[in-house]
Structure formats: structure tokens, C-alpha cells
C-alpha positions as CSV (number, residue, x, y, z in Angstrom):
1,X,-16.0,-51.4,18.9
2,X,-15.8,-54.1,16.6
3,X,-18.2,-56.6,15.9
4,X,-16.6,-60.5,15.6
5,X,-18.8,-63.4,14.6
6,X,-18.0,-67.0,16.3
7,X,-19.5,-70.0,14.8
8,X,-18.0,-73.6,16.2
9,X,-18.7,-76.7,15.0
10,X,-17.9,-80.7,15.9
11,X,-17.5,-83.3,13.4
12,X,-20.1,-86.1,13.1
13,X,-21.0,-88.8,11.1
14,X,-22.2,-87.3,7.6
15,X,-21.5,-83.6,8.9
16,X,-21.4,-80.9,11.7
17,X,-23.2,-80.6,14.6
18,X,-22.9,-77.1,16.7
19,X,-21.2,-77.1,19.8
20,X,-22.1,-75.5,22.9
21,X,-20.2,-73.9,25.7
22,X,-18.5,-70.6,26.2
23,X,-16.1,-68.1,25.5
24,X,-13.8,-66.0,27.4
25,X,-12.0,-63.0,26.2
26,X,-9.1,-61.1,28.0
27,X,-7.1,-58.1,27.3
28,X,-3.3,-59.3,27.5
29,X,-1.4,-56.3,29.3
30,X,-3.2,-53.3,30.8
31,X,-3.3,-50.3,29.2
32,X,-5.0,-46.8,27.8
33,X,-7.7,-46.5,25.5
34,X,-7.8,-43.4,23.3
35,X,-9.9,-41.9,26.0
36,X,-7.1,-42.0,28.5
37,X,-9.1,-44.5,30.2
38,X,-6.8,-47.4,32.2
39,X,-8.4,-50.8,31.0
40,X,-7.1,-53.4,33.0
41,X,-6.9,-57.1,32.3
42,X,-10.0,-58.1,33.3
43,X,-11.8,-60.9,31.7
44,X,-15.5,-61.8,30.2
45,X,-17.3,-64.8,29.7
46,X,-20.1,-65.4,26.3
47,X,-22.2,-68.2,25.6
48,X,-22.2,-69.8,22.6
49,X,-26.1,-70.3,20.9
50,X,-27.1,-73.8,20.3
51,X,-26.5,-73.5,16.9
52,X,-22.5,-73.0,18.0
53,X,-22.4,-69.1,17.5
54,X,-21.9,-66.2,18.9
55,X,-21.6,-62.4,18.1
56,X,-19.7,-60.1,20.2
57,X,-17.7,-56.5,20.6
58,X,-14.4,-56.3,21.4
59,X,-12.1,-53.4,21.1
60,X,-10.0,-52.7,18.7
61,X,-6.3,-53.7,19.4
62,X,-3.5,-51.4,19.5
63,X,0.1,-52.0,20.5
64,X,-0.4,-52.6,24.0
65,X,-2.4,-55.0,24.3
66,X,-3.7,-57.7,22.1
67,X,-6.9,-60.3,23.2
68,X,-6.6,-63.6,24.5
69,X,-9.3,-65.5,23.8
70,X,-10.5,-69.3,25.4
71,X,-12.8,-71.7,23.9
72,X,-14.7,-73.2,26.4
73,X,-16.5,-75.4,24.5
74,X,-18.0,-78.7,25.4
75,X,-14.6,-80.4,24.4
76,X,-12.2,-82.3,26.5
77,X,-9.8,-79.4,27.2
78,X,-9.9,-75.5,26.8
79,X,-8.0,-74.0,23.9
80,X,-6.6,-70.4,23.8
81,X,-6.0,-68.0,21.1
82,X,-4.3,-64.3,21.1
83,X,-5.5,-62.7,17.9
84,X,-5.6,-58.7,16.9
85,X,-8.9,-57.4,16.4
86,X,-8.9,-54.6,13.5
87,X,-11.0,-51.3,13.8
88,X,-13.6,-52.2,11.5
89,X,-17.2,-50.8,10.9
90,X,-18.4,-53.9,9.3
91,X,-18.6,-57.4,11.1
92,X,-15.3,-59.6,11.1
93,X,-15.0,-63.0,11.6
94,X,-13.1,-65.1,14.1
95,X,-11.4,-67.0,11.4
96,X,-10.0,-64.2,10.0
97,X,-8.6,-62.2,13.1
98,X,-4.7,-62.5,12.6
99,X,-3.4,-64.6,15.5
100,X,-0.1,-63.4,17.0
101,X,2.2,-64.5,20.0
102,X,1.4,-64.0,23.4
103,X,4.9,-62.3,24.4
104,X,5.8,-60.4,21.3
105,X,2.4,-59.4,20.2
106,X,4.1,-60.6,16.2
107,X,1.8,-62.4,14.3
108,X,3.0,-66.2,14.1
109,X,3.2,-66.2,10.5
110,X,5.6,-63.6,11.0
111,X,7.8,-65.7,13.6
112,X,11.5,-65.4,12.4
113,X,11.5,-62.1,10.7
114,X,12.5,-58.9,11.4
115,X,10.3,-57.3,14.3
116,X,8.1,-54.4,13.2
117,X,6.9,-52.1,15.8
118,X,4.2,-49.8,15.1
119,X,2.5,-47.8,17.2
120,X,-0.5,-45.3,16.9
121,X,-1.6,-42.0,17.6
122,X,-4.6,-40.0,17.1
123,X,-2.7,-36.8,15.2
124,X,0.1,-35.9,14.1
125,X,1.4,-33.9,16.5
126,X,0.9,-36.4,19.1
127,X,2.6,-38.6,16.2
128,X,5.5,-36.6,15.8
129,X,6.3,-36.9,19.5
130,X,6.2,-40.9,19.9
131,X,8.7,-40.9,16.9
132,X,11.2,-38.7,18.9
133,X,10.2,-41.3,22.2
134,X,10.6,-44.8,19.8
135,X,12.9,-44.1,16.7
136,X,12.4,-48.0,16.2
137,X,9.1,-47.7,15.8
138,X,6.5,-46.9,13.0
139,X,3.8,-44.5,14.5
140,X,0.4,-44.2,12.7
141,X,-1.7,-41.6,13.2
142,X,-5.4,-40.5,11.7
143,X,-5.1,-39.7,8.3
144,X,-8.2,-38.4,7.9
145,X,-7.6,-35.4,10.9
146,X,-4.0,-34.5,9.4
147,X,-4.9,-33.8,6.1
148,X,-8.4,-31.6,7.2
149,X,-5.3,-29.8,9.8
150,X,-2.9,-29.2,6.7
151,X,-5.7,-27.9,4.4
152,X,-6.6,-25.7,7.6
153,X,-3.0,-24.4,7.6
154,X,-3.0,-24.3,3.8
155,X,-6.0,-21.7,3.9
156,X,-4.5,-20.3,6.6
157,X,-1.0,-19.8,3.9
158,X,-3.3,-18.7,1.6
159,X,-5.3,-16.2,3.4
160,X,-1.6,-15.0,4.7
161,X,-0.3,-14.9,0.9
162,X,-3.4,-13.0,-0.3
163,X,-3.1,-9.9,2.6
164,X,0.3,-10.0,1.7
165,X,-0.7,-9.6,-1.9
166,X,-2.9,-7.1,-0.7
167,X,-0.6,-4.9,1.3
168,X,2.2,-4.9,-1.6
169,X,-0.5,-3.6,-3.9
170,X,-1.3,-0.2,-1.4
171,X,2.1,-0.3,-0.6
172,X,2.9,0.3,-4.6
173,X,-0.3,2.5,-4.7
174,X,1.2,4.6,-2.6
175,X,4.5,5.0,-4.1
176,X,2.8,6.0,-7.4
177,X,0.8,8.6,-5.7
178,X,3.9,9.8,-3.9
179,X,6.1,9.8,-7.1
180,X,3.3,11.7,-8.8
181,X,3.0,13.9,-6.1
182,X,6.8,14.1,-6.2
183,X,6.3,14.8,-10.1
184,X,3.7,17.5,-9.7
185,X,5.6,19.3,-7.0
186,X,8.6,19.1,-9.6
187,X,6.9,20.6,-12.4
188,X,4.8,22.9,-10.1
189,X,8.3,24.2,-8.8
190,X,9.5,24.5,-12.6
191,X,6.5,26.5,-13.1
192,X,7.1,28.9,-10.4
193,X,10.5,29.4,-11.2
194,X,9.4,30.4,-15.1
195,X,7.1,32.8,-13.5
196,X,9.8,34.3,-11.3
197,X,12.1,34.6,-14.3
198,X,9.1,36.4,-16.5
199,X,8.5,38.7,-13.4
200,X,12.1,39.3,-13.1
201,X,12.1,40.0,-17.0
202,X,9.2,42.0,-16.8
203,X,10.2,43.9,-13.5
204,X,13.1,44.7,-15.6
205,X,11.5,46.0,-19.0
206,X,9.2,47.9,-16.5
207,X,11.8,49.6,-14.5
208,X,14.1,50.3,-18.0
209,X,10.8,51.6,-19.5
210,X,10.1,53.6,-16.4
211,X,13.7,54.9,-16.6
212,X,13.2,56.0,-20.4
213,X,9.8,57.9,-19.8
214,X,11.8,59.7,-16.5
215,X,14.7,60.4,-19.2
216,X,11.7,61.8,-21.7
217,X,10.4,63.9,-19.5
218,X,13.7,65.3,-18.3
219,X,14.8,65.7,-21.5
220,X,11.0,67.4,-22.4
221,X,11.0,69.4,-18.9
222,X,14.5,70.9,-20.3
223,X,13.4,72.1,-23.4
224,X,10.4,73.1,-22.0
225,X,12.1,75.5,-19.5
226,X,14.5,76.5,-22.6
227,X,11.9,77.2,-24.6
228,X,10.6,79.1,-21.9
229,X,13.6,81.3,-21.5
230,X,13.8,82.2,-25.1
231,X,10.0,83.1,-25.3
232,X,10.5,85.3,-22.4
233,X,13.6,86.3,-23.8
234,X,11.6,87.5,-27.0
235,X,8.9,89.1,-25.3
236,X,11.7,91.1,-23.6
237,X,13.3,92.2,-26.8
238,X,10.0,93.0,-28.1
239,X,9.2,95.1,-24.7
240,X,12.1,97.0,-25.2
241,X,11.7,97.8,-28.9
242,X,8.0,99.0,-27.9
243,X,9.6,101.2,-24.7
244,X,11.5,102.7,-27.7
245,X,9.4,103.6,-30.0
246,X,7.3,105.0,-28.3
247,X,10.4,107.8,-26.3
248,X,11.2,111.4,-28.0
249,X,12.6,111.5,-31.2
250,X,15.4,113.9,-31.3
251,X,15.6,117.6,-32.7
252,X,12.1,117.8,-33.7
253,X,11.1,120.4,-31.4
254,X,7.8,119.1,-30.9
255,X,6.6,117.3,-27.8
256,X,6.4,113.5,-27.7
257,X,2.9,112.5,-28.7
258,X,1.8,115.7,-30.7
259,X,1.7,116.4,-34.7
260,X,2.3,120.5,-35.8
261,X,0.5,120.6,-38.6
262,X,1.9,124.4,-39.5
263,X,5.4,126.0,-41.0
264,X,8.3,126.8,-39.2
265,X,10.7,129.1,-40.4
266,X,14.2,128.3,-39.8
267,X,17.3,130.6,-40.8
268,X,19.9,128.7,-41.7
269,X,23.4,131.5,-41.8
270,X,26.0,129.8,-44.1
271,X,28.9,131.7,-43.7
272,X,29.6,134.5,-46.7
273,X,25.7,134.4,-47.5
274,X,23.4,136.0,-46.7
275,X,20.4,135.2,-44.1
276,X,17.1,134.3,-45.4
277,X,13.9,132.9,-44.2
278,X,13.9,129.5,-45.6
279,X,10.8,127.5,-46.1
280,X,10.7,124.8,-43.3
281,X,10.1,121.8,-43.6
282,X,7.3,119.7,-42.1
283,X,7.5,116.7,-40.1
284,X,5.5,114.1,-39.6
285,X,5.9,111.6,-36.5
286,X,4.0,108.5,-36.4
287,X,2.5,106.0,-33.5
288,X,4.7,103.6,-33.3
């Protein structure tokens, strides 16, 4: 509501004198209020004080419906006004409420010009929609309400940006940690194959070096069983030298194994001499 101050006056001899009477106030046109309330075109009457004024609330004007207002005053004949009332928080005055015409709702100043529609709406949305309805028309809508619902859907941008932000950033955590895993598994699968190749290298030397010792002791086994055969072969040989050594020695006319210690004579006939005892000899056989 908004408050609007009346004060009439009549002229008089040195000055003013206040008039009395009433006023009567109308809405031209029904119509809706913000609430969705119908407000028909009913009217009101207000007295004036006896000092000629008179404060009352009216509702703000929108473009359905402007107010027609009658000065009943103690005057000859009624006059009547249609004037916008502005949504104000602070008291207007009747003077200044713009006065327009009854049919057109354009203020009379304005009579002649280019029409101007404007019509209001309570958000943007809702003001978005009467501009599709009247292309003609200039919609205004609560400031105020638009701008607390775009910073609303600016934080709600921002909150979007920042979890997108977010989810990149574990997003390129997780690469990294795959590449480094990749990495690792890379250089772990480098390692392994350096240690097959040493195995393989050692496997070899191993088995070479296994074959060389099986060669050496081959070689040593052989030369041990040669060695063998020729000491056996010696022993033999020195067997058989002891087996004779130790037989009969020939024409001694002894007995293997016994020494005659006395004389033998032996004749020994050479033809055309004669026979005679010769002095025999003595022989000696050793132990082998």
C-alpha cells in the first residue's frame, strides 16, 4: 500500500480556508493483484478533516488498472481525476500522482506520442513469458529477486566448475599413478629379463664347467686305469723274474735250495790224453 496525502483548499479574501467534503476512489477495470486475488471495481468513500485533508492507502497501480478519483468537496459540482499511484514506502502526495487518461491509461502529458506499454511481473521467469504473450510491450520484473536467482545460479556454476576442477585433478592423479605403475612394471619386466639372461649365462658357464670337470675326470679315470695296467703289468714282470730265480739252475748237480760245501772230482777224458782226477771246482749258488 501506499500512503497519499490530500489537502484542499478554497480561496478567500486574504488567503485559504480548508474545504470540507469527501473523496471517492475507484479502481478503473477489474483485475489481479500480485496475490492472484480478483479486485473488482468497487468504490470507497473518505472524509476530508476540517482542516481540508486527508491521508489514505491506495494500491499501487499496475497496468490494468489505474484509480479514478472524485472530489466531493463542498463545491458546486464533483470533479474527477485518474492518476497512477507509484509503489512507494514513503508518503506521496496527491499533487504529485501522474494523472493519465481514462481509456488509454497514458499519462496526458504524454497525449500524442508514441504509446508505451509496460507491463510487470514479479520474476523473471514469469517475465520472460509475458514478453513471448506481448512483443509490444515492455515487462518489468523485481530486480531485486533476479539478481539474488542469478547469483544463486552463479554459485551453483561455481560449485559445478569447482567438482569439475576436482574430478580432472583425480582423474590426472590417476593417470600418473597408472603411468608410473606402467613405468615400474616396464622396468620391473627389464629387470627380470636381465636376470633370465644372467641365469641363462650362468646355466651355461655351469653346464660347460660341469662338462670340463666330466671331461677331467674321464680323462683322469683313463689314466688312472692305464696307470693301473702298467703297475700290474710291472708287478707281473717282477713276479716272473722272482718265479725264476728262485727254479734250478742247470748242470750243478746239486738240489735246488742246498749249498755242497765239499770237492767233487770230475774226470774230464780229452781224447789222446790221458785220464786224471782233476780238482773240481766248487760252486756257490745264492738266494735269489
Amino acid at each position: 500500500m501506499t500512503q497519499i496525502h490530500i489537502s484542499i483548499r478554497k480561496p478567500k479574501t486574504g488567503g485559504l480556508d480548508p474545504v470540507t467534503g469527501l473523496m471517492r476512489f475507484r479502481p478503473v477495470r477489474r483485475h489481479f493483484d500480485a496475490e492472484k486475488n480478483l479486485i473488482i471495481a468497487a468504490s470507497f468513500d473518505a472524509d476530508l478533516s476540517e482542516t481540508g485533508e486527508l491521508t489514505v492507502d491506495l494500491l499501487p497501480t499496475t497496468s490494468a488498472f489505474v484509480w479514478q478519483v472524485i472530489e466531493l468537496a463542498d463545491s458546486p459540482q464533483a470533479y474527477t481525476r485518474y492518476v497512477e499511484v507509484p509503489d512507494s514506502k514513503t508518503k506521496v502526495e496527491y499533487a504529485d500522482l501522474v494523472e493519465v487518461d481514462a481509456g488509454t491509461f497514458v499519462p496526458k502529458d504524454m497525449q500524442g506520442s508514441q504509446l508505451l506499454k509496460v507491463r510487470h511481473a514479479s520474476t523473471q521467469s514469469e517475465a520472460e513469458t509475458l514478453s513471448a504473450r506481448y512483443p509490444d510491450a515492455v515487462v518489468l520484473f523485481d530486480e531485486t529477486a533476479t539478481t539474488m536467482k542469478a547469483a544463486t545460479a552463479m554459485s551453483t556454476l561455481e560449485s559445478i566448475t569447482a567438482e569439475a576442477q576436482t574430478n580432472a585433478a583425480l582423474a590426472r592423479s590417476a593417470m600418473l599413478s597408472a603411468q608410473s605403475s606402467a613405468d615400474s612394471a616396464t622396468a620391473t619386466q627389464s629387470d627380470l629379463n636381465i636376470l633370465a639372461s644372467n641365469a641363462n649365462t650362468l646355466a651355461a658357464s655351469v653346464a660347460n664347467d660341469s662338462q670340463t670337470v666330466a671331461d677331467t675326470a674321464n680323462a683322469v679315470a683313463a689314466k688312472g686305469e692305464s696307470a693301473i695296467a702298467t703297475i700290474d703289468s710291472t708287478v707281473q714282470a717282477v713276479k716272473d723274474k722272482a718265479e725264476a730265480a728262485t727254479t734250478v739252475l742247470p748242470s750243478t748237480g746239486t738240489t735246488e735250495g742246498t749249498t755242497d760245501t765239499g770237492t767233487t772230482e770230475e774226470t774230464t777224458e780229452e781224447p789222446g790224453k790221458d785220464s786224471t782226477p782233476a780238482k773240481a771246482k766248487k760252486a756257490t749258488v745264492k738266494e735269489a
